[in-house]
C-alpha positions as CSV (number, residue, x, y, z in Angstrom):
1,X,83.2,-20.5,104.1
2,X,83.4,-20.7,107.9
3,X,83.0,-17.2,109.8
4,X,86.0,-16.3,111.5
5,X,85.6,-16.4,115.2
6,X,85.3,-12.7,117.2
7,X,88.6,-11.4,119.2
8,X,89.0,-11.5,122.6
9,X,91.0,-10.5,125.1
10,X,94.9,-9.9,124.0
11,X,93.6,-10.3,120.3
12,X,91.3,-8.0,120.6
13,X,93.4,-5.2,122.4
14,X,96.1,-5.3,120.3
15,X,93.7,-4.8,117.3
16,X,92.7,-1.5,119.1
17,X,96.6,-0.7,119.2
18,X,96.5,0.3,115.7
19,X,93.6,2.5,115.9
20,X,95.8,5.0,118.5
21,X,97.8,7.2,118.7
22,X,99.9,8.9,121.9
23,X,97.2,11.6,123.1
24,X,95.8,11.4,126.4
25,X,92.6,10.1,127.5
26,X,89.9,7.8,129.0
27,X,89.9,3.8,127.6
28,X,86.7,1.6,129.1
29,X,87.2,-2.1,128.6
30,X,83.7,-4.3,128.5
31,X,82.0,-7.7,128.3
32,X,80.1,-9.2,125.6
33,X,77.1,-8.0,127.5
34,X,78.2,-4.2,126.7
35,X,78.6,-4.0,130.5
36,X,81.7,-1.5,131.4
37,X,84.5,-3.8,133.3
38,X,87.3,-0.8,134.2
39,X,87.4,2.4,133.3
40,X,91.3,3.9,132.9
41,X,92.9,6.8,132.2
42,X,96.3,7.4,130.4
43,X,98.9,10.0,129.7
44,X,99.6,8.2,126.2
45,X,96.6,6.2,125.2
46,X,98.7,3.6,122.7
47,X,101.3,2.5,124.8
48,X,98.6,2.2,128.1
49,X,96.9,-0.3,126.0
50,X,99.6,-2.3,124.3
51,X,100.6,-2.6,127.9
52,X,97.4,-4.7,128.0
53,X,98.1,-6.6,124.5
54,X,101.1,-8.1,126.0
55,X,100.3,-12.1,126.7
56,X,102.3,-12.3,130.4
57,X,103.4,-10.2,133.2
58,X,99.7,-9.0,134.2
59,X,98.2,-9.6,138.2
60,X,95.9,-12.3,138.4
61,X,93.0,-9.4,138.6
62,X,94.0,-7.7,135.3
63,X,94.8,-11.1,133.7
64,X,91.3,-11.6,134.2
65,X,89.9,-8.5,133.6
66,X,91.7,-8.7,130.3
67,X,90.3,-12.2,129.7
68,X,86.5,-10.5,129.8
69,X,87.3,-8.0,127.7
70,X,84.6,-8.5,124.3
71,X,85.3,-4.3,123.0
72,X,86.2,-1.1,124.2
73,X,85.9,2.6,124.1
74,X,88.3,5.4,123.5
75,X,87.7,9.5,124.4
76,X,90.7,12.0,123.8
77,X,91.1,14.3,126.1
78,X,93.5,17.5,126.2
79,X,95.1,17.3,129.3
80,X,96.2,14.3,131.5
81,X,94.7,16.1,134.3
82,X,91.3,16.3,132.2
83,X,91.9,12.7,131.8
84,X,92.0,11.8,135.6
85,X,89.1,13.9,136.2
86,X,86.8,12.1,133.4
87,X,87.9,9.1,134.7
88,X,86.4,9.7,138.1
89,X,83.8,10.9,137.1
90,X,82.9,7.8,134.9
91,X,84.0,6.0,137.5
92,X,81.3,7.2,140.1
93,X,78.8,6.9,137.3
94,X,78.9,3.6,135.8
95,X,80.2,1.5,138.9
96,X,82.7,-0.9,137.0
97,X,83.3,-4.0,138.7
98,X,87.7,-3.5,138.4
99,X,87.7,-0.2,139.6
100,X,88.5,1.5,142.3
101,X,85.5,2.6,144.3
102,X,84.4,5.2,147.2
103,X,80.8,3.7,148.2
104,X,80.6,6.7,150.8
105,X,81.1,10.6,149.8
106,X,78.9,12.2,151.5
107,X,79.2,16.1,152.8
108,X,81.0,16.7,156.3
109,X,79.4,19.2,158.8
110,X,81.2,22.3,159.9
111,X,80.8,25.1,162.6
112,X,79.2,27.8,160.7
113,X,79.4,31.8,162.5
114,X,76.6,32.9,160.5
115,X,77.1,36.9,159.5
116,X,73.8,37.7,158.4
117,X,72.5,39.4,161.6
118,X,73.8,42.0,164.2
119,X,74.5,39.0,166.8
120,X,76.0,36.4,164.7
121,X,74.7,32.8,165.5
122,X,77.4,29.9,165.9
123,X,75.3,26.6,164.8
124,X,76.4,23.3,162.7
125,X,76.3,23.4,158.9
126,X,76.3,20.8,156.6
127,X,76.2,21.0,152.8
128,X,76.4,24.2,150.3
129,X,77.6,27.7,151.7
130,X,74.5,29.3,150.8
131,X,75.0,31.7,154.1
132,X,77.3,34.8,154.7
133,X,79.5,33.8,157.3
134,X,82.5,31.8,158.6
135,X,83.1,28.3,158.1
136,X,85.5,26.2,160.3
137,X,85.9,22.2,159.3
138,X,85.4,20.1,158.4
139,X,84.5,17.5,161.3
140,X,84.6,13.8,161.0
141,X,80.8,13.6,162.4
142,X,77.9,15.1,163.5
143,X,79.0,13.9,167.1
144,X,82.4,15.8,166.7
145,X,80.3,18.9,165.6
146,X,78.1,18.7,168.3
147,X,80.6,18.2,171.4
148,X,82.7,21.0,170.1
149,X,79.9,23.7,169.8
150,X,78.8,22.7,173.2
151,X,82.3,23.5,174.8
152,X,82.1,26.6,172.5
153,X,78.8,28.4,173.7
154,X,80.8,27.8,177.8
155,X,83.7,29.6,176.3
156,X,82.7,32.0,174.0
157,X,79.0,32.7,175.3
158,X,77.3,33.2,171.8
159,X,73.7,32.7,170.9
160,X,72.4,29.5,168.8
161,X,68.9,30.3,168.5
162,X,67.0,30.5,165.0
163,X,66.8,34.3,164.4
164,X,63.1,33.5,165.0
165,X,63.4,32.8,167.9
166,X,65.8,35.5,168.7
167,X,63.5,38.4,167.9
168,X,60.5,36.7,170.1
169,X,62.0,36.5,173.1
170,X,61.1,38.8,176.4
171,X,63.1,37.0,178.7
172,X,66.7,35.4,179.0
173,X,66.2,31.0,178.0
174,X,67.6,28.6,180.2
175,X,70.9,28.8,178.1
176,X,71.3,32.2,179.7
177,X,70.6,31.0,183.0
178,X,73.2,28.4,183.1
179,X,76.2,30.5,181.3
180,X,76.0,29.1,177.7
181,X,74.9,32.5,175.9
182,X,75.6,36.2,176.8
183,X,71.8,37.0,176.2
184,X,71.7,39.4,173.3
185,X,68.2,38.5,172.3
186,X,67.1,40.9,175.6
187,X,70.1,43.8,175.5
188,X,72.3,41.7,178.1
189,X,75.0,42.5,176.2
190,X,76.0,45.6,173.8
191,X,76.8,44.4,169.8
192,X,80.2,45.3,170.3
193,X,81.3,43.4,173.6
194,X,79.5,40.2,171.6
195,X,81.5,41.2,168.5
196,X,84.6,40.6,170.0
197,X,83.2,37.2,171.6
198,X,82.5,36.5,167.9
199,X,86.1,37.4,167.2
200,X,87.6,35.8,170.3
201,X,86.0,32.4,168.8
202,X,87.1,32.7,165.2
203,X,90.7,32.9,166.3
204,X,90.0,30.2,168.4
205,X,88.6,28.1,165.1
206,X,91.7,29.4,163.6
207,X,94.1,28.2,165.8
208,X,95.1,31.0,168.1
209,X,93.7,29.3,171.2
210,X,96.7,30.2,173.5
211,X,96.2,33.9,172.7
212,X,92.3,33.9,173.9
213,X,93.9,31.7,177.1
214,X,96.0,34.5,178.1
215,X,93.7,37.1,177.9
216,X,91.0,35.7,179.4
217,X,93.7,34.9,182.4
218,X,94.2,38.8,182.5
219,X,90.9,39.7,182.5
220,X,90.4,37.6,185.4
221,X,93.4,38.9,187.4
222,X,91.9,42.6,186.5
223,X,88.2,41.6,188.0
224,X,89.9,39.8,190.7
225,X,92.0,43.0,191.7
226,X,89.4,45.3,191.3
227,X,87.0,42.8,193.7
228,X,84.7,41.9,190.7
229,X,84.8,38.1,192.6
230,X,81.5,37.2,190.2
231,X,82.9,38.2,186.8
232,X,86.2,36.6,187.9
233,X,84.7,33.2,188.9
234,X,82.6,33.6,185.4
235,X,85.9,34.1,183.5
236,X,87.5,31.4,185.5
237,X,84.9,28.6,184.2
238,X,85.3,30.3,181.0
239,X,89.1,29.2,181.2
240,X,88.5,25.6,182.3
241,X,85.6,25.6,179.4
242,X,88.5,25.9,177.0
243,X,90.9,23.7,177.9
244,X,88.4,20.8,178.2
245,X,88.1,22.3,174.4
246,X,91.6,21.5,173.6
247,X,91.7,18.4,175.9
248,X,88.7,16.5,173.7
249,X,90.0,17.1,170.2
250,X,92.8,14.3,171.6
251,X,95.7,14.5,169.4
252,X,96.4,18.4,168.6
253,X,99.9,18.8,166.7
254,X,102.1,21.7,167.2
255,X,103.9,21.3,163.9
256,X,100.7,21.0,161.6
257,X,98.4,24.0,161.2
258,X,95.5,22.1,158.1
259,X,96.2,18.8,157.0
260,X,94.7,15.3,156.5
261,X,96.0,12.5,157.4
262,X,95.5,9.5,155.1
263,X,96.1,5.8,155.7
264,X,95.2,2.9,153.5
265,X,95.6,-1.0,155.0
266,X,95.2,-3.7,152.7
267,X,94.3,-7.2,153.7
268,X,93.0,-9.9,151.7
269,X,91.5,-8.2,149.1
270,X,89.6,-5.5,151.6
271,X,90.5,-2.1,152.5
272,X,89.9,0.7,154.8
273,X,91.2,4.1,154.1
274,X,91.7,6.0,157.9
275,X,91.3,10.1,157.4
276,X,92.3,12.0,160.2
277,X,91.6,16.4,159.8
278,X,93.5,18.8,161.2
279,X,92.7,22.2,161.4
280,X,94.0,24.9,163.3
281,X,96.9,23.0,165.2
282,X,93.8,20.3,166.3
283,X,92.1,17.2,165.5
284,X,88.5,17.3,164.3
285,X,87.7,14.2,164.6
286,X,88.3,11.1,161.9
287,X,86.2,8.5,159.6
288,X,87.4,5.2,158.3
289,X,85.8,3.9,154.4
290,X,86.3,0.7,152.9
291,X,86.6,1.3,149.4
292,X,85.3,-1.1,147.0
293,X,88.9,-2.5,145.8
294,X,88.3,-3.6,142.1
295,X,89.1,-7.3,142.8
296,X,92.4,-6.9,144.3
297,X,93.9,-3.4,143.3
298,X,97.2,-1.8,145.2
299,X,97.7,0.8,147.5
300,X,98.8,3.5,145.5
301,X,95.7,2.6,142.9
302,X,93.3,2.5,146.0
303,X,95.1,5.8,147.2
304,X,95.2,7.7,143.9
305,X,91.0,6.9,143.3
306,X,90.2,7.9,146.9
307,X,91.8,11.4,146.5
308,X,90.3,11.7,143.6
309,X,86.8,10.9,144.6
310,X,87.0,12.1,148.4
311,X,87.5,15.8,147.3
312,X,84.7,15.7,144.4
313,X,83.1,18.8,146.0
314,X,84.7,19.3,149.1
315,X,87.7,21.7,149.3
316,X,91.0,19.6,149.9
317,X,93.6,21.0,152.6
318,X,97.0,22.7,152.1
319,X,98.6,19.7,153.1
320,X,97.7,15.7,153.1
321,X,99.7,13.5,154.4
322,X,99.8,9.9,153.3
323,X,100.7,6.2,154.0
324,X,102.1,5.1,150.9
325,X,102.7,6.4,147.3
326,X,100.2,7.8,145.1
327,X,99.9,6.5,141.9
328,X,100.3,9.5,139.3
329,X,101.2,11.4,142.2
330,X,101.9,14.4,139.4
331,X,98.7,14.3,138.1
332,X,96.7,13.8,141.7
333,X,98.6,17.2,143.2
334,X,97.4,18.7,139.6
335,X,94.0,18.0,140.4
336,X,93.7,18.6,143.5
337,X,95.0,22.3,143.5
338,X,92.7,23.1,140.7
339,X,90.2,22.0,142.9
340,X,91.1,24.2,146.1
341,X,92.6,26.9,143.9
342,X,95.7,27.2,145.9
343,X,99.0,24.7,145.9
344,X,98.4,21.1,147.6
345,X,101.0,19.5,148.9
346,X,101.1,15.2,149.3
347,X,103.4,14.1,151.6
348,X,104.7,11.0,152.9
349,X,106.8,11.5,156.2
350,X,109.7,9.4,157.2
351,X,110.0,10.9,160.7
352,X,108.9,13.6,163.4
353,X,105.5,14.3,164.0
354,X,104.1,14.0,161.1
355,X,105.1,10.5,160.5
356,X,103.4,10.0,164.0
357,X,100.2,11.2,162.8
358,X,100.3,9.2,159.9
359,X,101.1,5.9,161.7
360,X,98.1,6.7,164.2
361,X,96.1,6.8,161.3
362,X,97.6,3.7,159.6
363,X,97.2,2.0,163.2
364,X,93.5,3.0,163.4
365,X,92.7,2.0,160.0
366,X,94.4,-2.1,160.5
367,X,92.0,-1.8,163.7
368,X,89.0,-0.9,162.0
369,X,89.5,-3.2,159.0
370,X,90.3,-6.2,161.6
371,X,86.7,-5.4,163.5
372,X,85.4,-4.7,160.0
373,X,86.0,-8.4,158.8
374,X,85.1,-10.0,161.8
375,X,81.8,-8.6,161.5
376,X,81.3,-9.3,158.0
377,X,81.8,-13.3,158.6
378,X,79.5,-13.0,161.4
379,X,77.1,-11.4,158.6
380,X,78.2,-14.0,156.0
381,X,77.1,-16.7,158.1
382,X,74.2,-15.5,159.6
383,X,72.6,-15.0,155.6
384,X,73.4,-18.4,154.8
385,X,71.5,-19.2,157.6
386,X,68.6,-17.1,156.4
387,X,68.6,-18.7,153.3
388,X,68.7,-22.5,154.5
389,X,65.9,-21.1,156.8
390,X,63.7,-19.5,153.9
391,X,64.3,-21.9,151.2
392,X,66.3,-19.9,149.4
393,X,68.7,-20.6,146.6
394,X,72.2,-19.0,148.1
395,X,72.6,-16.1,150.5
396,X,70.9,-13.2,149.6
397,X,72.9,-9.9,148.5
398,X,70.4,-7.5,148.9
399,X,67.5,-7.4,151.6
400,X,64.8,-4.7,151.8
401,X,62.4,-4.7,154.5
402,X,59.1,-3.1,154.3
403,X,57.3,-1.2,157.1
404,X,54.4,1.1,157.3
405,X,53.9,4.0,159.9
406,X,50.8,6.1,160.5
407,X,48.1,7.3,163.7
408,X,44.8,6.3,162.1
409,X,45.4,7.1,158.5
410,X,47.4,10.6,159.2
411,X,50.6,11.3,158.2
412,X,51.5,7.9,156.3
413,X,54.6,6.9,155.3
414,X,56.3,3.9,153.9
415,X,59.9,2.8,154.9
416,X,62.3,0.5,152.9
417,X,65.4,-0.5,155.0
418,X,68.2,-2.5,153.4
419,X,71.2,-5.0,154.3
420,X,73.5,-7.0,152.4
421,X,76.5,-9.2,153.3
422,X,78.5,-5.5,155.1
423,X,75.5,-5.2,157.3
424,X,73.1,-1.9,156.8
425,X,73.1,0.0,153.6
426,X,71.9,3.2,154.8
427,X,72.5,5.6,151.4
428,X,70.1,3.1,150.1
429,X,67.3,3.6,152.7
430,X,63.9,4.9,151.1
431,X,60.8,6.2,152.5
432,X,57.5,6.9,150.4
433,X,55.0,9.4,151.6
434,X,51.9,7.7,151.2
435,X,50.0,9.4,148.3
436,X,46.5,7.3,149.6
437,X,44.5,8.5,146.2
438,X,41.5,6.2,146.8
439,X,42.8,4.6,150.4
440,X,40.5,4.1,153.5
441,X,42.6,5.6,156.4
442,X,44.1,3.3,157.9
443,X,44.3,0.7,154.8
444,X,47.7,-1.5,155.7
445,X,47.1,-3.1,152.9
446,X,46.6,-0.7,150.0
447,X,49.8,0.9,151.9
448,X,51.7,-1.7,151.0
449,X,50.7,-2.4,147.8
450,X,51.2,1.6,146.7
451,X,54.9,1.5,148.4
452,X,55.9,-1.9,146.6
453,X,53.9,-0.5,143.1
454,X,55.7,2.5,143.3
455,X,59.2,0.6,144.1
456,X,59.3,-2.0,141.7
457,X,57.8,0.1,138.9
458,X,60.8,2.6,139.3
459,X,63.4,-0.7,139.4
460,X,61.7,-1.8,136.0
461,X,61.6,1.2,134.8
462,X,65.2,2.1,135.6
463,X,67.0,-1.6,134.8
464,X,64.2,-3.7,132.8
465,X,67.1,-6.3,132.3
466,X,67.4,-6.8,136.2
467,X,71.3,-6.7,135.7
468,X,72.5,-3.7,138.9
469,X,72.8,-4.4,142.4
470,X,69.9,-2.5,143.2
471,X,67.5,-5.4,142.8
472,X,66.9,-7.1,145.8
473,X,67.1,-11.0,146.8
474,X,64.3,-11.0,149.5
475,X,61.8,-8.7,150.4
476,X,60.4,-9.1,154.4
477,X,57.8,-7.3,155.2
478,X,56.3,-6.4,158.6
479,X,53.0,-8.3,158.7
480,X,51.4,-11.6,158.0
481,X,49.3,-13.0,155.8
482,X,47.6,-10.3,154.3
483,X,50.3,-8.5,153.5
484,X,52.0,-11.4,152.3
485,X,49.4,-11.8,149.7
486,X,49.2,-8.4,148.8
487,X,52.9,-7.9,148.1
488,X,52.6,-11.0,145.6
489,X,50.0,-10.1,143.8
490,X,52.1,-6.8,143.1
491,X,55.1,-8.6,141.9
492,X,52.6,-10.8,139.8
493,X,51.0,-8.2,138.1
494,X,54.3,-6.4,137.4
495,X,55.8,-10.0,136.3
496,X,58.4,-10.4,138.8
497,X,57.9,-14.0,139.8
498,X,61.2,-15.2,141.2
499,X,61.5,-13.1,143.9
500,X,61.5,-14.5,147.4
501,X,59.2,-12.5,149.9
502,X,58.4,-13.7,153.6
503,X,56.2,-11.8,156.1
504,X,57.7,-11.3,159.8
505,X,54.2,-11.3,162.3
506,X,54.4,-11.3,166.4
507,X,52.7,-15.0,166.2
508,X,49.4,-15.5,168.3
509,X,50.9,-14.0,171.9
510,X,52.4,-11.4,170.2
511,X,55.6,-11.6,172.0
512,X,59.2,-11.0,171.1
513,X,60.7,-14.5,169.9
514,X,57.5,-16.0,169.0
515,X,57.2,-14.6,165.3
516,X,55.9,-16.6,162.6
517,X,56.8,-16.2,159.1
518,X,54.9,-16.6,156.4
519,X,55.3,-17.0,152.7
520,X,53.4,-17.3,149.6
521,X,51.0,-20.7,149.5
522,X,52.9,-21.8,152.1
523,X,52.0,-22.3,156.0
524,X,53.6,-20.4,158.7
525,X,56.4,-21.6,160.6
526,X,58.6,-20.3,163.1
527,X,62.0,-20.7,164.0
528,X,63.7,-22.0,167.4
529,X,63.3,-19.6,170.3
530,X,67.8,-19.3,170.2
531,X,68.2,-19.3,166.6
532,X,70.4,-16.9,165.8
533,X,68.9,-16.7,162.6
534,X,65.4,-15.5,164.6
535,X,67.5,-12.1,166.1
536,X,68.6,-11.4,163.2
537,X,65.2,-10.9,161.5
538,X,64.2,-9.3,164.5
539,X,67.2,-6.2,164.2
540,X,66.1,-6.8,160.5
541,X,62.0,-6.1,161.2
542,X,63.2,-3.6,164.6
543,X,65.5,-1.3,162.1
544,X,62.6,-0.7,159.5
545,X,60.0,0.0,162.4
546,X,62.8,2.9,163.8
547,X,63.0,4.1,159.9
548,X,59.5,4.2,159.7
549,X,58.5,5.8,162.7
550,X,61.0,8.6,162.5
551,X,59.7,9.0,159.0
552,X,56.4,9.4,160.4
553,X,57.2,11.8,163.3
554,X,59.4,14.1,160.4
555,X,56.1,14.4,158.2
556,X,54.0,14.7,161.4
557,X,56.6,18.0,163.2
558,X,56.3,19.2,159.2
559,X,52.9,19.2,158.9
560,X,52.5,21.0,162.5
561,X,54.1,24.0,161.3
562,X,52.3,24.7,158.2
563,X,50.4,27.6,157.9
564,X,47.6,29.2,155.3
565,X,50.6,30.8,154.1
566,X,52.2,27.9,152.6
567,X,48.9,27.5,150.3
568,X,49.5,31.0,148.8
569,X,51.5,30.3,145.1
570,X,54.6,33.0,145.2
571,X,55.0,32.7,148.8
572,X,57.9,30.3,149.7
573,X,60.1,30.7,153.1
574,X,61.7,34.4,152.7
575,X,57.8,35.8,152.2
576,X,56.8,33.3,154.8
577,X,59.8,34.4,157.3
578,X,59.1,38.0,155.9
579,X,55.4,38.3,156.5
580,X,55.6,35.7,160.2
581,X,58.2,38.9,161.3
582,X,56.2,41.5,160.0
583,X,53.0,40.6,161.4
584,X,53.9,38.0,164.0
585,X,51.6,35.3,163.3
586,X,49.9,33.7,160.2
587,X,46.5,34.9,161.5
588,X,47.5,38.4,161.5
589,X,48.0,37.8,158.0
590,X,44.9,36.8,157.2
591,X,43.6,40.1,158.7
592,X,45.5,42.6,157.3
593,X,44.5,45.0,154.3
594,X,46.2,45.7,151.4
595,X,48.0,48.9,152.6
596,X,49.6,46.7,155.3
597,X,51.0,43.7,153.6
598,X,52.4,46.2,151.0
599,X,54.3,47.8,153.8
600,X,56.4,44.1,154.2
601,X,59.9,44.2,153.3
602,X,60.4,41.9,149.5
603,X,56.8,42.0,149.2
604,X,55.2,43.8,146.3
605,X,52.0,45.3,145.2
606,X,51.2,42.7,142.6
607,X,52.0,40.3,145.4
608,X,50.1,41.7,148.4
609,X,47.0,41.8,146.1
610,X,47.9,38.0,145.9
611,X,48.0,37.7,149.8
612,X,44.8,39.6,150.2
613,X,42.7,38.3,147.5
614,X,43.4,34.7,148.5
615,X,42.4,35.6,152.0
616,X,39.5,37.0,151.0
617,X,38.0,34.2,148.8
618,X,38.7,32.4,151.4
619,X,36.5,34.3,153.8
């Protein structure tokens, strides 16, 4: 008796149809390699999947997905918002290839007003709020951050010093001198004449920037009449401080207090998602992503996931304003209001201002994607070129580049960069602090072979079946021969044998265009002096020498401000910062009795015995 052949694809589905029933949940659909293909949620799990058992009337894209489909999984949940929320989550963790997917989430800075000393600091913040204080943002960029807070400290005068550095100062710093801080570390100013600077630029965050404008006007008719001609000219640049404010932020809507702006443009299969923020009547900047699409998903799919993956962690505003419709827009608003705790409201505008806003946005991101694709065929083109160059099988994916950075022996550090066909993938950049248990200093070589070993040993360990993206196509490496030769014996001993790896060197003259490249049993060659094929290994090499050596400087500024105090076990930063205040300097720690370092603030008896003792043996 013949075995009866395995369901697939409708078949198979509709087999699941019987098993359901209407509660909502979380269906994955995957291949006969147990590999997830889509992840979906539903507000009535039967009919969502006899939608999929039907034979026609399915998008090329789910018509294939369906096609693929070898089994699939089933979770209840209780809610449809619970639903949507599991769904993204498993989205983000398993990466399915028909999904939806926001490749970049990271945090956004913001201004912080820190409240946790007499003379509040104003500095950038990026991550949790771990400190007491007042947050304004967020800000599309660092950049944003930056240019703001330096128009700030002309307006509103306050400090952004480390407290450190606050309570050693003597004299007024060169901020002081040139009218970008009122100088509280010295007494220049009373607490409460710099409290209401720290008020004055809260309601300034806040959006009450016309208010501080006309007082600041009548504080400088009121110097001016009373002959004060100094303190009016210093109020006066005050005044043209903040309106260059107000003129950078670029589009500042009267009619929209906190809101993003969100714009989706679609175009053959590629996306970019344009978010604009708007706080306090201004524009803090904006970011374009390109969203992995799923093979071909809508607007409103694209739409729905980003919402739903953009505000993982970060509090979504009162208002967002979008391009097109939301798919379960219900369920999106749901979510999202749990999230901020307060009422979210999705728009789309038909007119006025707001519809402005979002056609800027919309505008910006058909510009962005247009650059975006030119780019990426000039980066199509130019790996195919590598691979006709290096002997290679089809264009690589995934490139990592390898460099090393030291000053004889000290301070080692490995650096993995790494490109693909959208140019740099920089959330995938590594660097290895060079652990050197049994290195010469200076060893290149035995770098190399500890930063591959400890690479490739995590990749093995992580996907032994070599099935995720993570695995690269070709490995360069900065160096010649010798590192050639040590980075295959690496991959031999670990049994990786059909990955390509070529060594970029500087050629005999060591200049730029003359490199050589070498790979394993083979003999060096080099390409033609206008190849572009050559510059591109060369911004290839160039970027993992910048990683590298900025890895090394971070490791070498780190290791310049340790102390005997970071030796001592129970002291971390807040005994450190404690004890540095207390005492001034690590070697007045070292001298001081027991009596003394019991008299710190946070540091107790059984812990001053700690202090002293260690000392002690040392001595």
């Amino acid at each position: 008796m013949t075995e009866a052949a395995p369901l697939t694809g409708h078949a198979l589905i509709a087999s699941y149809v019987k098993t359901l029933d209407g509660s909502p949940g979380v269906y994955r659909m995957l291949d006969g390699e147990n590999r997830v293909l889509y992840v979906g949620k539903a507000r009535n799990l039967k009919a969502r999947v006899s939608n999929y058992a039907r034979q026609s009337g399915h998008s090329a894209r789910i018509a294939r997905m369906i096609s693929e489909t070898r089994s699939m999984m089933f979770l209840t949940t209780r809610t449809e918002t619970e639903a949507l929320l599991l769904e993204q989550n498993l989205i983000k963790q398993l990466k399915p290839v028909y999904n939806v997917l926001l490749r970049d989430d990271k945090s956004f800075p913001h201004i912080l007003i820190a409240k946790n000393h007499a003379f509040p600091q104003i500095r950038k913040h990026r991550g949790k709020r771990s400190t007491k204080g007042s947050y304004f943002g967020p800000f599309a960029s660092g950049t944003a951050v930056n240019r703001t807070l330096k128009q700030l400290q002309k307006v509103f005068l306050l400090r952004s010093c480390s407290d450190t550095v606050f309570q050693n100062r003597t004299r007024p710093c060169l901020l002081y001198q040139i009218r970008r801080c009122s100088g509280p570390c010295i007494g220049l100013i009373t607490p409460e004449a710099y409290a209401d600077l720290v008020s004055d630029a809260e309601q300034f965050l806040s959006g009450k920037s016309s208010k501080i404008q006309a007082d600041l006007a009548q504080q400088m008719q009121e110097a001016s009449d009373a002959l004060e001609f100094e303190r009016a000219a210093a109020l006066r640049d005050r005044i043209r401080a903040l309106t260059a404010v107000q003129q950078s932020q670029g589009i500042n809507p009267r009619g929209v207090d906190e809101a993003d702006v969100v714009a989706v443009h679609l175009e053959k299969g590629q996306a970019c998602v344009q978010v604009f923020f708007i706080r306090a009547h201004q524009s803090w900047g904006n970011r374009d992503f390109y969203p992995r699409t799923g093979a071909g998903a809508e607007e409103g799919e694209i739409l729905e996931a980003f919402l739903a993956q953009f505000y993982d962690g970060k509090p979504p505003p009162r208002q967002i304003l979008l391009s097109h419709p939301v798919e379960n827009e219900d369920l999106v608003q749901e979510l999202l209001s749990a999230r901020a705790g307060r009422a979210v409201d999705l728009r789309i505008p038909k007119r006025g201002e707001k519809a402005e806003l979002v056609e800027n946005a919309l505008r910006n991101a058909r510009e962005s994607l247009g650059r975006r694709m030119s780019e990426s065929a000039t980066q199509t083109r130019l790996l195919a070129g590598l691979a006709e160059a290096f002997g290679l099988d089809e264009a690589p994916r995934r490139i990592e580049v390898y460099d090393n950075s030291h000053i004889m022996g000290q301070h080692a550090v490995g650096a993995m960069v790494v490109a693909g066909p959208e140019g740099w993938m920089k959330n995938q950049y590594r660097k290895f602090t060079i652990k050197g248990e049994g290195l010469t200093p200076g060893d290149d070589f035995g770098m190399m072979r500890e930063v591959l070993t400890r690479r490739f040993e995590k990749l093995l360990k992580d996907d032994p079946a070599r099935q995720s993206e993570a695995w690269p196509d070709l490995l360069l490496i900065d160096g010649g021969a010798g590192q050639v030769s040590t980075v295959a014996r690496v991959m031999a001993e670990m049994g990786i044998e059909d990955l390509a790896v070529v060594g970029v060197a500087k050629g005999v003259e060591r200049n730029l265009g003359r490199e050589e490249f070498h790979r394993p049993g083979e003999a060096p060659f080099a390409l033609r002096h206008n190849d572009p094929v050559l510059y591109f290994v060369q911004r290839l090499r160039d970027e993992a020498h910048r990683f590298a050596i900025g890895s090394h400087r971070q490791a070498r500024a780190k290791a310049s401000t340790r102390t005997p105090l970071d030796e001592i076990p129970g002291v971390g930063a807040a005994r450190k910062r404690a004890l540095l205040a207390h005492f001034g300097s690590a070697k007045a720690v070292t001298r001081a009795g027991l009596p003394d370092l019991m008299a710190v603030p946070g540091i107790s008896e059984a812990m001053a015995r700690t202090i002293h003792d260690f000392f002690n043996e040392r001595g």
